[in-house]
Steps between C-alpha positions, in 0.01 A plus 500: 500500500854326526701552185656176363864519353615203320903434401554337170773419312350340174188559228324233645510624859355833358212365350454244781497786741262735256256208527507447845430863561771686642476865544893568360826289370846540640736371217800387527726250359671196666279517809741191640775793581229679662397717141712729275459705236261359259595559120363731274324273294278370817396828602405559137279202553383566883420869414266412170278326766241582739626479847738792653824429447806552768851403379790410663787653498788359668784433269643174669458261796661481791526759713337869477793710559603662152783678331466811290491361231203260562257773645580653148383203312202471748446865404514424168225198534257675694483762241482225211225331710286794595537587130377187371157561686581313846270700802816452723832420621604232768860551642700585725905527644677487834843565662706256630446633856142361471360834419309640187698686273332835496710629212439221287112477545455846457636413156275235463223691601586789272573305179088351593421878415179466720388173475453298789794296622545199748724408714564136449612188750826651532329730806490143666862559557511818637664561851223697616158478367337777668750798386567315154085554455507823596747621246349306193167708594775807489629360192145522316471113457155388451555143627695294717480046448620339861383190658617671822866400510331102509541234302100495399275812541263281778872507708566827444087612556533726799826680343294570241216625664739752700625660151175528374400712856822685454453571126149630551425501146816730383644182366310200371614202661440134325551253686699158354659172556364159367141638527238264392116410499500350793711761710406839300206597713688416814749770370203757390370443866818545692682746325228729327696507229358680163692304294615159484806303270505188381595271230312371199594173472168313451134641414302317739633585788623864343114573466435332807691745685393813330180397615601420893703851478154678399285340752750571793534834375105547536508308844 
């Protein structure tokens, strides 16, 4: 069965995705910069609910290359997070050069202390794809979010379906970008993706594509 990851960014997109049925929630806050850090107080709230809970940590918008000081705040919030009951961490950092910065998501992956971490969009805008994947699966991340360097994940479908060949299950690999009902099991089909990422935005079609993500998974 195809896992269903839903991004939200307020209470009522938690408890629009908890009704619609989706299997975990990535929370963030101000999904319009492409997520950050969510505050304390809403993973208080996410956590005291149902649904597995992955928060964001990314301590601005913009770009993903970070100074010292930030990957010691993001330190700092992925310990506050996983201590507040979330089951994960979403983040990530690169170098200017394009490449992932190995000594600052070992950090990352370190302060997690085990729990499963994913590498977010920012592997998007990696140089190269194929070495950056193999060194998150040497880094010990659990996860890796990429619409396969597209602008939608249907684009970017065959990418996708190479990393997930390439990863072999050492590294889950969700596939994202502006996935929806009516495209989800296209994705399912063409990638073989275990996991999918979208947003919760409405409950209709929310729980219409949970369902289209369960029957492709089956097909």
């Amino acid at each position: 069965m195809t896992l269903v990851e839903a991004a939200v960014d307020t209470l009522d997109a938690i408890e629009l995705a908890e009704r619609a049925g989706v299997d975990r929630i990535e929370l963030c806050a101000a999904l319009s910069e492409g997520g950050v850090t969510p505050s304390s107080g809403f993973i208080a709230a996410a956590t005291a609910r149902p649904v597995p809970v992955v928060a964001m940590v990314r301590p601005r918008g913009g770009d993903f290359v970070y100074s010292r000081r930030e990957i010691d705040l993001m330190r700092h919030d992925i310990e506050l997070a996983l201590a507040m009951g979330v089951q994960g961490i979403a983040t990530g950092a690169l170098r200017a050069n394009g490449e992932i910065d190995l000594t600052a998501v070992k950090h990352l992956v370190a302060a997690a202390g085990g729990a499963p971490v994913t590498f977010h969009r920012a592997f998007d805008s990696v140089r190269d794809s194929s070495t950056a994947l193999d060194q998150l699966i040497e880094l010990g991340m659990a996860r890796v979010l990429t619409s396969g360097g597209a602008s939608t994940a249907v684009k970017g479908a065959a990418t996708i379906a190479r990393f997930v060949e390439q990863a072999a299950g050492r590294i889950t690999v969700i596939a994202a970008g502006k996935i929806r009902e009516d495209n989800v099991g296209e994705v399912i089909r063409r990638t073989r993706a275990a996991e999918v990422h979208a947003r919760a935005l409405e409950e209709g079609p929310m729980r219409a594509l949970v369902g289209q993500a369960k029957q492709a998974a089956s097909d």
